[in-house]
N, C-alpha and C positions, 0 to 999 in steps of 0.2 A: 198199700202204702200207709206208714203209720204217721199219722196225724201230728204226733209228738215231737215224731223223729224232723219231722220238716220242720216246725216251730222250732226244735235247737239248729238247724242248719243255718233259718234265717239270724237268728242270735248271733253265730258264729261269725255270716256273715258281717252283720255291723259289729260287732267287738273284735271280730278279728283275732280269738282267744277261747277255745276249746271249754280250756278249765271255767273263765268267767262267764262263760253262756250254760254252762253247764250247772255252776253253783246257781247262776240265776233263777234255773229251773228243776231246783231241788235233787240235783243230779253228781254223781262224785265226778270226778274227771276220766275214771276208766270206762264209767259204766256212757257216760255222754261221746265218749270215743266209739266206743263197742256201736250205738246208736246210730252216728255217722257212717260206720262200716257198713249197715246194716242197709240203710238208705241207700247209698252208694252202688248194695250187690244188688239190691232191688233195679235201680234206674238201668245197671249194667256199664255205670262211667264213673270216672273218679272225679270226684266233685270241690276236693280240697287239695293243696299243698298241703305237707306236714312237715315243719324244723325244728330243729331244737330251738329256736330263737321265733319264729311267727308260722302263721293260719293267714295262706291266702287262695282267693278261689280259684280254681283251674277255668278257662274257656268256658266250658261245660257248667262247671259251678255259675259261675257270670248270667249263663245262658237261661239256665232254669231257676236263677234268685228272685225275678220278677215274678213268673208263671208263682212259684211259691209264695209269693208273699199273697198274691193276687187267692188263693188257695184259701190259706188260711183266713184273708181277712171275708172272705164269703160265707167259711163255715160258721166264724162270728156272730157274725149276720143274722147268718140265717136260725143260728139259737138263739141269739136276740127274738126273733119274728114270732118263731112257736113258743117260746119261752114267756111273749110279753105279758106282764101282770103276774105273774108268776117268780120269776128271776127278774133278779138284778144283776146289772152289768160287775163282771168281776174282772182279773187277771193285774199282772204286775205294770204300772203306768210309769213310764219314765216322762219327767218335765223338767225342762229347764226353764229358766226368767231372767231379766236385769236383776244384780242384786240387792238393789234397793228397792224397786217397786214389789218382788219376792219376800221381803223381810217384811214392808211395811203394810202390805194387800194380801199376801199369798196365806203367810203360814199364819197368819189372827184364823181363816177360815178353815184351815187341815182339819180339825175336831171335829167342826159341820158335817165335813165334807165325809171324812171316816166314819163319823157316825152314821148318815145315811146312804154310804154304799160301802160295807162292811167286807164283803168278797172284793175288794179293791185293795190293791197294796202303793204306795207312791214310794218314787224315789226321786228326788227335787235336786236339780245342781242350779244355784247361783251362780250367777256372773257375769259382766258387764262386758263381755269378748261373746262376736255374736257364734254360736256353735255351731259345728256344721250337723246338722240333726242325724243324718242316714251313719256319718261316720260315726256319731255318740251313741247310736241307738236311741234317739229319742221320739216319745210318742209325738208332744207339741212341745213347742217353744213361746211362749210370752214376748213379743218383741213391739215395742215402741217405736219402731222404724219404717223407712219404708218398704215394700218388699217388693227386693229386684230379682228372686230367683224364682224363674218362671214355673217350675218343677212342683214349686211349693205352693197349698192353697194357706189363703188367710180369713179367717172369719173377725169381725170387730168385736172386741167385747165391751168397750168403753171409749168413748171420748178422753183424749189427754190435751185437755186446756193449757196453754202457755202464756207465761205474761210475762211480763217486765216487774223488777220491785228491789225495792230497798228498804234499809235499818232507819226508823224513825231516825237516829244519831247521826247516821251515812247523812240525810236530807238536811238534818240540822248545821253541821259543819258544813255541807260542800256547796247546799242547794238543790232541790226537784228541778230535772232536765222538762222542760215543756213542748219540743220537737225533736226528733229523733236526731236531727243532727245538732243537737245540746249535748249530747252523747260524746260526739270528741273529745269534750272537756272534763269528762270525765273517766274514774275511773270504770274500768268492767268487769268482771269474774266471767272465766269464760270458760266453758266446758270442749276441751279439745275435739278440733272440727270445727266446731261451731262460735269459729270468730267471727265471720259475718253474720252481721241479724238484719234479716228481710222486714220491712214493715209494709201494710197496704195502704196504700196512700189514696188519693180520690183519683188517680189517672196512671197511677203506676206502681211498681212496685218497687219502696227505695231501699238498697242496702248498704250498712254502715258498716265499716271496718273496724271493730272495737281495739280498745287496745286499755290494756292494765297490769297489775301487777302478780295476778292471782289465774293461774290455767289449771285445769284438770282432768282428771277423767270422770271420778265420780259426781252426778249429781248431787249425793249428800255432803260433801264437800263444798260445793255450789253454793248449794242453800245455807251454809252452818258460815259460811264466809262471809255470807253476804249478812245476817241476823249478825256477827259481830262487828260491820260496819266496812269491813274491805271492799268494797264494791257494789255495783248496779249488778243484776244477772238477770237472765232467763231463767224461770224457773216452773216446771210441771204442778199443776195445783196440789195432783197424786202425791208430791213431795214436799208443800210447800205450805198446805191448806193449815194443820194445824199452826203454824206460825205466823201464818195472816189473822188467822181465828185470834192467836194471843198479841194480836200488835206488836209482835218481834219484827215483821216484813207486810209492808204498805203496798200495793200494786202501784204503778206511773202508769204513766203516757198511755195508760187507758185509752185515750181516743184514736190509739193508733198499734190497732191487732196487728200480731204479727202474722207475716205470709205463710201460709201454707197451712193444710189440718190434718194435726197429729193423732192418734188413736191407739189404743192399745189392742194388739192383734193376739188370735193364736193362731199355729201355724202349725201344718200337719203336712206330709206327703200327700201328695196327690197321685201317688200311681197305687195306694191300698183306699180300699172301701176305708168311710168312716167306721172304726172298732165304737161296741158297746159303748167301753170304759173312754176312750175319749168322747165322745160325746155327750156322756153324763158326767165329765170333767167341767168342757167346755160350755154348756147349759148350765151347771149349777154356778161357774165363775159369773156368766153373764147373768143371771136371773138374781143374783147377790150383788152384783154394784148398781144393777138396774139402771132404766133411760137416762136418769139425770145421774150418775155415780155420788157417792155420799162426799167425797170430797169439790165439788162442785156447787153441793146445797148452802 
């Protein structure tokens, strides 16, 4: 069985598109067909649907995508093991991120990053819609949330500090709120989902129902709202630090952290071994924002 040929089957699988798992892998569309065929007389089952219109797997297909994937991420492996000190982790890395902590964290470091794993190739999708990875094809995902999908493992690669804060101006006109339920009385910037803000209290945990004139999705929206004075927000320091640094955005109510700890994760399957290349992704992300991350110094 050729090695290859399984590496574009699982392609196919998550893209769900012949020709684009095929381009992926330096491959025209006839000759990545002809491949598939080839697999196929090998195993002795048909492993694909074929339409004019989509690529989807047969039973069969379904049955043997794990054993496959499981395959190849061992051969990986294992050229990693004899290879070490020698080779460097290579092949094509798909990643996804939020995308603002992606613009403002990710791509400063791509140079780094290419330059010391050269046999690496990335392909980066932005976006603030959380992806479903196995449909997208993706190696890891960057997610600042929590992780409910049991499927998935998550490694930390940073602390994501949250506060409260506002525009010197906001403070001057309205007044600094000095307990949380001063908040009523004001306005809030509030990042869809998350109108309620949890705070820790000395015996409980209290939460406020915000309410304003300014909702969103994006955090840089958030933050850029709140520096021209429409409101109080929560705001990630990842997002927020240089404009605390230039006294555009103050922290408040300080003495009252809010509930819960957020962190920035990456996020891999858990039914393939860790690949080379994600791992010398995932290590050099973490070993570059380091124990304290720079936006928190």
């Amino acid at each position: 069985m050729n090695i290859e040929h399984v590496r574009l089957f699982i392609r196919v699988a998550t893209t769900r598109n012949i020709s684009l798992a095929g381009q992926e892998l330096g491959l025209s569309p006839a000759v990545a067909s002809a491949h598939l065929s080839k697999l196929e007389d090998q195993l002795g089952v048909r492993l694909i649907h074929r339409t004019t219109r989509k690529v989807s797997l047969t039973e069969e297909g379904n049955a043997f995508l794990p054993h496959a994937e499981d395959v190849l991420a061992s051969i990986e492996a294992a050229r990693s093991a004899v290879g070490a000190g020698n080779n460097v982790p290579t092949g094509h890395l798909r990643v996804t991120a939020p995308t603002s902590f992606g613009r403002m964290h990710l791509t400063p470091i791509l140079k780094s990053f290419l330059a010391t794993y050269p046999g690496i190739t990335l392909d980066l999708r932005f976006s603030d819609s959380i992806v479903d990875m196995v449909e997208g094809g993706f190696d890891i995902a960057i997610r600042n949330a929590e992780l409910k999908d049991s499927s998935l493992i998550a490694r930390k690669l940073a602390r994501d500090t949250r506060i409260i804060c506002a525009s010197p101006d906001y403070i001057e006109q309205h007044g600094e709120p000095k307990t949380p339920d001063e908040l009523l009385n004001h306005q809030c910037i509030t990042l869809m989902g998350l109108e309620q803000w949890q705070f820790n209290m000395s015996d409980e945990v209290k939460t406020i129902k915000t309410k304003g004139r300014v909702r969103t999705d994006s955090g840089e929206v958030v933050r850029d709202a709140c520096v021209d004075g429409l409101g109080i927000a929560i705001s990630s320091t990842w997002c927020s630090y240089q404009h605390i640094q230039r006294g555009q955005l103050i922290p408040i109510l300080t003495n009252y952290p809010l509930a819960g700890q957020a962190a920035i994760w990456a996020v891999y399957p858990s039914s393939r071994l860790l690949a080379p290349k994600v791992r010398a992704f995932i290590d050099f992300v973490t070993e570059f924002f380091g124990k304290v991350p720079y936006w928190d110094q």
